[in-house]
C-alpha positions as CSV (number, residue, x, y, z in Angstrom):
1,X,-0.5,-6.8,27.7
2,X,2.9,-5.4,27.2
3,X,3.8,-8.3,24.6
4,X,0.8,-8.7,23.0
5,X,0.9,-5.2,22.5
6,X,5.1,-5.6,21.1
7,X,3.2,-9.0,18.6
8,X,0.4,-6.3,16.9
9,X,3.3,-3.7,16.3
10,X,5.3,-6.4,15.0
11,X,2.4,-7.2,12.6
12,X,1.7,-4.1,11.6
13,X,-1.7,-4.1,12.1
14,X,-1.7,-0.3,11.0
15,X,-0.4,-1.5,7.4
16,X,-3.5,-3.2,7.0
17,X,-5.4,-0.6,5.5
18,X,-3.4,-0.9,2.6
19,X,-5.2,-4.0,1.9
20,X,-8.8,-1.9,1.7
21,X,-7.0,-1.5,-2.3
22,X,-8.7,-5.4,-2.5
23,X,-12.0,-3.9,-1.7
24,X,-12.0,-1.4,-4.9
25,X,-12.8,-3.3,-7.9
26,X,-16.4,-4.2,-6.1
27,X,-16.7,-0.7,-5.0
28,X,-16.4,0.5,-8.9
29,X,-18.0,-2.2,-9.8
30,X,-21.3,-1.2,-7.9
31,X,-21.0,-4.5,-6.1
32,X,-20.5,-3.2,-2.5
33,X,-24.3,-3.6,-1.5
34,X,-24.2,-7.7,-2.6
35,X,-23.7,-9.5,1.1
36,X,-21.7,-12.4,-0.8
37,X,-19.4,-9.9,-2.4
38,X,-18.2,-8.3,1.1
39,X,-18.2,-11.9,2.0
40,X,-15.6,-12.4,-0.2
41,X,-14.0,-9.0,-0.2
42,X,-13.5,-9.8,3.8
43,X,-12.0,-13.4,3.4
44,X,-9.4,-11.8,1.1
45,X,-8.7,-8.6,3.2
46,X,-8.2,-10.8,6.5
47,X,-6.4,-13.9,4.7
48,X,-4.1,-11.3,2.5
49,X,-3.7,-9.2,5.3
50,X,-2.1,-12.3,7.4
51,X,0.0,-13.1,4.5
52,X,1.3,-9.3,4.4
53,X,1.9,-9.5,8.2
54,X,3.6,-12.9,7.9
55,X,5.9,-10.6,5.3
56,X,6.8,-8.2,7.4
57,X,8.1,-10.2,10.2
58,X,10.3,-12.0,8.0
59,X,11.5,-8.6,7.1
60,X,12.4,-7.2,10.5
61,X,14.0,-10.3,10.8
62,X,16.5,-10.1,8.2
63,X,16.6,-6.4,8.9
64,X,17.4,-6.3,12.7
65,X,21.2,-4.5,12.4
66,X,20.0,-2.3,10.1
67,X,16.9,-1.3,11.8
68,X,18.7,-0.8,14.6
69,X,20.8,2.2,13.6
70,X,17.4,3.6,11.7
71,X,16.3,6.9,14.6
72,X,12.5,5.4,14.2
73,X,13.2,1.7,13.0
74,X,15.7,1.0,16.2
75,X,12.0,0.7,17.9
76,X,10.7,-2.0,16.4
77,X,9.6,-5.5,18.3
78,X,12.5,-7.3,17.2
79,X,15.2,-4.9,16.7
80,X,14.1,-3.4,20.3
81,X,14.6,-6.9,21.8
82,X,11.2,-6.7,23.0
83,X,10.3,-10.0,20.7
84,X,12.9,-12.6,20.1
85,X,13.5,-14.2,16.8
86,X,12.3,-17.4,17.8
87,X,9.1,-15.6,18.2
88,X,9.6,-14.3,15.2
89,X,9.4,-17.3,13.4
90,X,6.1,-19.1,15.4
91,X,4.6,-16.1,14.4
92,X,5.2,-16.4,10.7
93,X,4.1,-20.1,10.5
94,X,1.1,-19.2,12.4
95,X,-0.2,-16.0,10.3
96,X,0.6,-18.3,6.6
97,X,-1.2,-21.5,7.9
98,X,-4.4,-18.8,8.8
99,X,-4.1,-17.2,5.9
100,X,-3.5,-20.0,3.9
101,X,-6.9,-21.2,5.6
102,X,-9.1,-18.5,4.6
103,X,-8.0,-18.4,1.1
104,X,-9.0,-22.1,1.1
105,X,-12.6,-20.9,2.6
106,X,-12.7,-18.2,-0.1
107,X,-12.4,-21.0,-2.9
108,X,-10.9,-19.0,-5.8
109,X,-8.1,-20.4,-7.3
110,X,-6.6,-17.2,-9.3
111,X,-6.9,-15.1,-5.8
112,X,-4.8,-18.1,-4.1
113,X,-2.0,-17.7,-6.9
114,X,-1.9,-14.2,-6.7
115,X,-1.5,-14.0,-3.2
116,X,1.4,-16.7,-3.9
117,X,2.8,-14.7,-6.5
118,X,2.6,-12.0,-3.7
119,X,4.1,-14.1,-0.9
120,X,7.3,-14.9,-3.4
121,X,8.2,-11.4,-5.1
122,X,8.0,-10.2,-1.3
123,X,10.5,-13.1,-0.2
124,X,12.8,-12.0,-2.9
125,X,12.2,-8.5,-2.4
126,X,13.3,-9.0,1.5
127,X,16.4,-11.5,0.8
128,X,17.8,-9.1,-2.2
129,X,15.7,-7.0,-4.7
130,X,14.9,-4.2,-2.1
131,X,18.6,-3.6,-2.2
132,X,18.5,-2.9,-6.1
133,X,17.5,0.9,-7.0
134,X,14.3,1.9,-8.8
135,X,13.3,-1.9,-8.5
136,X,12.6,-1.9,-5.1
137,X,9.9,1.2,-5.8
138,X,8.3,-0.9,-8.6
139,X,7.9,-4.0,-6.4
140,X,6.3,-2.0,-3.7
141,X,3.6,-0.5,-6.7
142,X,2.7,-4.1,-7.7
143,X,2.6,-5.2,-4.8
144,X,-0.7,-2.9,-4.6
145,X,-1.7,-4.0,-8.4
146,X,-1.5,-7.6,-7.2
147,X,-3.9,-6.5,-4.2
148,X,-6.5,-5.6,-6.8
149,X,-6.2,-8.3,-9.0
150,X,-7.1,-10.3,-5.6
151,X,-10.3,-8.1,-5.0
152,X,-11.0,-8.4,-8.8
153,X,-10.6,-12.4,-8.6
154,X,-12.3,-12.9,-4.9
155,X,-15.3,-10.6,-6.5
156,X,-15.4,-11.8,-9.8
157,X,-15.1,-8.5,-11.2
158,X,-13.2,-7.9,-14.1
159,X,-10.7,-4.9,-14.2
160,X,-10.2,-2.0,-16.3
161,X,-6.8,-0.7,-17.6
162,X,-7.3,2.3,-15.9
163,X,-7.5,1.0,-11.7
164,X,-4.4,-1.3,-12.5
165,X,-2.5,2.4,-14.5
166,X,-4.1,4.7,-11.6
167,X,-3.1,1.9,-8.6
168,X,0.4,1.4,-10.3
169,X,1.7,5.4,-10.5
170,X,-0.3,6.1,-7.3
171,X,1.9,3.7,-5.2
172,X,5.0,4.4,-7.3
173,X,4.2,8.2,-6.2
174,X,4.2,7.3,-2.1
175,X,6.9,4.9,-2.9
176,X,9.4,7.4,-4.4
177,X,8.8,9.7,-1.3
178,X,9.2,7.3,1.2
179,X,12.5,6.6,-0.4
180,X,12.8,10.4,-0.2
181,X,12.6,10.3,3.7
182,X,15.3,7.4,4.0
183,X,17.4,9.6,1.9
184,X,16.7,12.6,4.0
185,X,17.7,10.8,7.2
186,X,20.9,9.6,5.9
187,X,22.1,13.1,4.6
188,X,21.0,14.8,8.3
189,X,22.6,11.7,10.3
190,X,25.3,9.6,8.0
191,X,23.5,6.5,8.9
192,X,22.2,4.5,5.9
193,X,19.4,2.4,6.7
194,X,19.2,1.1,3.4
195,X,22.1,-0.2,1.2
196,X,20.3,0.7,-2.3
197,X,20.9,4.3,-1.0
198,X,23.6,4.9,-3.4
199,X,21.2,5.0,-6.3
200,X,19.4,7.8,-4.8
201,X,19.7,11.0,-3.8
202,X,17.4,14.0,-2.4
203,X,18.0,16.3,-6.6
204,X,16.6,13.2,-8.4
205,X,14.2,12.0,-6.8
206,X,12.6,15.4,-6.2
207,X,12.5,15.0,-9.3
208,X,11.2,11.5,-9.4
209,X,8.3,12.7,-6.9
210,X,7.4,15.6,-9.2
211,X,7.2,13.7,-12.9
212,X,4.9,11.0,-11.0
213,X,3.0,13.0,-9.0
214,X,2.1,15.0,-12.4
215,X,1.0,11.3,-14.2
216,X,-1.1,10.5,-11.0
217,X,-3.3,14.0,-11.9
218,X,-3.0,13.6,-15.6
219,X,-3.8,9.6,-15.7
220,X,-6.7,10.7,-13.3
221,X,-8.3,13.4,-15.6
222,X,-8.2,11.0,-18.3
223,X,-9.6,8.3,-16.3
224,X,-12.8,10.9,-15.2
225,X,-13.1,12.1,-18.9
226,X,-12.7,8.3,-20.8
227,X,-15.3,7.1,-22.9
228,X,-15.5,3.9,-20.9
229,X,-16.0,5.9,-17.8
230,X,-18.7,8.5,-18.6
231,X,-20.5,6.2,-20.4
232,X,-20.8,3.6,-17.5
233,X,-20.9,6.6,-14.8
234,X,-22.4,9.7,-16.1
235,X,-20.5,12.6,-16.8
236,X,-19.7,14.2,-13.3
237,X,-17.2,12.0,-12.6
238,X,-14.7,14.7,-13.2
239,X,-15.5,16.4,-10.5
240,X,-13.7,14.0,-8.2
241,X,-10.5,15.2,-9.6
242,X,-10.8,18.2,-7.2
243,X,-10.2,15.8,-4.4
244,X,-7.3,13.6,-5.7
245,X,-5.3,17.3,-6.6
246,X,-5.6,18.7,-3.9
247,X,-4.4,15.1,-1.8
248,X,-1.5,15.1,-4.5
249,X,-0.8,18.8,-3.4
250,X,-1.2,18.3,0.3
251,X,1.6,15.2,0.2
252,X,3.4,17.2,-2.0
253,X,3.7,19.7,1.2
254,X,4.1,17.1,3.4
255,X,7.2,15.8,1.4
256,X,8.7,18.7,0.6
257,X,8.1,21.1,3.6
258,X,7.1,19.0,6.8
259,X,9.4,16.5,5.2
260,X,7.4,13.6,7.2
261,X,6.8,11.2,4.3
262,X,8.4,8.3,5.8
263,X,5.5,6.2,5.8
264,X,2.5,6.8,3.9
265,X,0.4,4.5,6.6
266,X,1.2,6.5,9.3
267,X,1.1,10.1,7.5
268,X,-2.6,8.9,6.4
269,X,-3.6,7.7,9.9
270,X,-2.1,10.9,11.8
271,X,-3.3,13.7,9.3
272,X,-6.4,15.0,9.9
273,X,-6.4,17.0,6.4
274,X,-5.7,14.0,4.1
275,X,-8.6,11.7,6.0
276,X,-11.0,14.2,5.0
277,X,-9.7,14.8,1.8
278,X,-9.9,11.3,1.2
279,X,-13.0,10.8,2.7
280,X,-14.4,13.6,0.4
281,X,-13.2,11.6,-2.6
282,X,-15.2,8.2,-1.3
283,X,-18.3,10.2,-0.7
284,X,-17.9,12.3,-4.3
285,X,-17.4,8.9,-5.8
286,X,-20.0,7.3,-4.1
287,X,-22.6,9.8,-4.8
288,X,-21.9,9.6,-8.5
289,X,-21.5,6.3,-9.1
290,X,-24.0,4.6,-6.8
291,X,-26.6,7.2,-6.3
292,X,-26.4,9.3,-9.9
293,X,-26.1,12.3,-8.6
């Protein structure tokens, strides 16, 4: 039990509910109740989801020394020595042939090159781009555009401007403070974790944090208030924007005054006030969208 526990944390099972972003275009798309859309919606989650896993093995495996002077990386599978490298790699043949198998099942071609596309900008990312400053953010933010453009394609559901805009700033905005929290740990402890560190530090990207959390609010309004939108939704789609200020607030405070932004997976999963807050956006959303209210 102990190393099939050591195998899930090494997949990062808990990263997989970034991959719910594939399940949005059919939600907005009022597709959610059609059993063959969740069909597909599920082939892609499980399929990208193994592809993503495979990802970050090959990560921790490149990052071992690295992660091993981190004060919360040091306990990861690999870098712990509680799952050798040779495991490593069995496990990242295993998860691309399975996923590679249920994006055959799925049968859409575009949703197969994207998740390609996906599978290469992440292998550069890991070999050298995550080392470059500012680029490494952007990556991580299309790496959740290319996770809609997968639900779009596995759905055949076309997407507006405005999810690709609104999923783009939103991860750039969790991006930027993550980066924030690697910065933080290397001015308390004199350890750099990452060697793109230089291009940072805690004045700018305060800054950084600020400017995009202000677009995230001010894309969002525009989103509620567009002609595209309250013609196809009614007009009380604004009224969602309560929810995604005050969740833009509440991270804010989190950042800047718990300082525990390191992950956005594991703030989301352990605070109680952002799951309802989000929760309160899905239901808002829902209630508008699908049930006119």
């Amino acid at each position: 039990m102990q190393k099939l526990s050591s195998y899930l944390k090494l997949l990062r099972v808990h990263q997989w509910s970034k991959n719910l972003f594939i399940f949005l275009p059919a939600f907005f798309a009022l597709k959610l109740y059609q059993p063959a859309v969740i069909h597909n919606c599920l082939l892609a989650f499980f399929g990208f989801s193994f592809l993503a896993s495979a990802v970050y093995v090959f990560n921790d495996m490149l990052d071992i020394e690295e992660d091993k002077i981190h004060p919360k990386k040091r306990n990861r599978p690999l870098a712990s020595g509680a799952v050798s490298v040779k495991e490593g790699i069995v496990l990242i043949v295993v998860l691309l042939i399975a996923a590679a198998l249920l994006f055959a099942v799925l049968g859409n071609t575009v949703a197969s090159i994207v998740a390609g596309v996906y599978l290469v900008q992440n292998i550069l990312y890991t070999i050298k781009l995550k080392h470059v400053s500012l680029l490494d953010v952007m990556l991580i933010s299309t790496g959740f555009v290319l996770r809609i453009l997968i639900g779009g394609a596995a759905t055949n559901t076309g997407l507006s401007h405005w999810i690709i805009l609104m999923t783009l700033v939103l991860a750039l905005f969790l991006a930027l403070a993550k980066r924030r929290d690697d910065v933080y740990i290397y001015v308390q402890t004199d350890q750099k974790a990452r060697k793109n560190l230089e291009g940072y530090n805690l004045d700018f990207l305060n800054v950084a944090i600020t400017v995009m959390a202000t677009v995230v609010i001010v894309c969002y309004i525009m989103y509620c208030t567009s002609p595209e939108i309250t013609s196809r939704f009614g007009g009380n789609t604004y009224l969602t924007s309560f929810f995604v200020i005050l969740g833009i607030l509440r991270y804010l405070q989190l950042t800047f005054v718990w300082l525990i932004s390191g992950s956005p997976t594991m703030v989301l999963l352990k605070n109680r006030f952002l799951q309802v807050i989000i929760l309160g956006w899905i239901v808002s959303f829902f209630l508008i969208i699908y049930l006119k209210v």
